[in-house]
C-alpha positions in Angstrom: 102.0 14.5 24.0 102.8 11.0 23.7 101.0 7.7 24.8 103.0 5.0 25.6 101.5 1.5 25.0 103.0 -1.4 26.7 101.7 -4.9 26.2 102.3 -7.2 29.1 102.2 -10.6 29.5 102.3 -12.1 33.1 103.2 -15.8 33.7 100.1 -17.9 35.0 99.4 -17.3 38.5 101.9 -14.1 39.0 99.0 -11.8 38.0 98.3 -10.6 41.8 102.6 -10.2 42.7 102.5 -8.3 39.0 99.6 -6.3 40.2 101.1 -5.9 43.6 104.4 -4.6 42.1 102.8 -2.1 39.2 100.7 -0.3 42.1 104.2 0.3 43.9 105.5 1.2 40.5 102.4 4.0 40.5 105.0 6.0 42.5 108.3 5.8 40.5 106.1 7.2 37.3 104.5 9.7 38.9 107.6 11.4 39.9 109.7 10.4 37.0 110.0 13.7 34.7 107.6 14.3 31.9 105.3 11.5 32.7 101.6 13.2 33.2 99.5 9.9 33.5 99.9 6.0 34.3 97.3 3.9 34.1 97.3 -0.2 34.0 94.3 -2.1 32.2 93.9 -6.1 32.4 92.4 -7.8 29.1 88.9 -9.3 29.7 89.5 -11.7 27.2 93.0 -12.4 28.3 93.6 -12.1 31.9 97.2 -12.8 31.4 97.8 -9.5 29.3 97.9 -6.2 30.7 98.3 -2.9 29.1 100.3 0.0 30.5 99.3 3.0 29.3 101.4 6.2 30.1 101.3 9.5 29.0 104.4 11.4 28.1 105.3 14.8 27.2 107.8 13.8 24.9 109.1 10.6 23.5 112.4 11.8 24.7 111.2 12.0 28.2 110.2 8.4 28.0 112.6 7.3 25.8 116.3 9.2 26.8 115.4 10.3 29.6 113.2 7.8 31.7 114.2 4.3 29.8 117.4 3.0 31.2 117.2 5.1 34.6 117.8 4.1 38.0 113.8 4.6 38.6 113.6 2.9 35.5 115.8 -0.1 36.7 113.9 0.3 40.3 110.4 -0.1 38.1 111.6 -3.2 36.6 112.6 -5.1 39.7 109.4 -5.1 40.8 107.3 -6.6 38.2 109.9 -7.9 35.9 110.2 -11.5 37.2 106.6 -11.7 36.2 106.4 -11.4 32.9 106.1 -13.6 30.5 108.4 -12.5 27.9 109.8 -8.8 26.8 106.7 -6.4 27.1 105.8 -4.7 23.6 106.4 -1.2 23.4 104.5 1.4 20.7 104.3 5.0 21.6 101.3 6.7 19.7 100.4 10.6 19.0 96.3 11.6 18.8 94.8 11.3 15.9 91.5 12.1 16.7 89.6 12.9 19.9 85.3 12.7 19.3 84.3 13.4 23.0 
């Protein structure tokens, strides 16, 4: 399995319309093929920054088959006028699970 980690950075004061968008968005993932989870976190620190964190079975299934997709391209019209700049992308494997 693969976790995808994108960093997000929403302009000042689009935070709700990029919330608004990413929980419609909720629906394109889960029935996009090989994703098993979607979750979104919001920095404490940084309100501003948000962190998309999706599990994948393969980085193919993210990376071929999702990225560049019509759901993909549906995802990205509703939060993409929000951001800040390009989200950064890092897909991770476990290292090490203690509970």
């Amino acid at each position: 399995m693969i976790l995808e980690i994108a960093q997000i950075d929403v302009k000042e004061g689009r935070e709700a319309d990029f919330e608004a968008g990413i929980a419609k968005a909720a629906e394109i993932f889960r029935a996009a093929a090989g994703c098993r989870s979607f979750e979104v976190r919001r920095s404490v620190e940084k309100p501003q920054r948000y962190r998309l964190l999706i599990e994948w079975e393969t980085l193919e299934a993210h990376t071929k088959d999702f990225t560049g997709s019509q759901p993909w391209k549906d995802y990205r019209a509703l939060v993409s006028d929000t951001f800040e700049g390009p989200p950064q992308v890092e897909h991770t494997t476990q290292a090490l699970k203690a509970f």
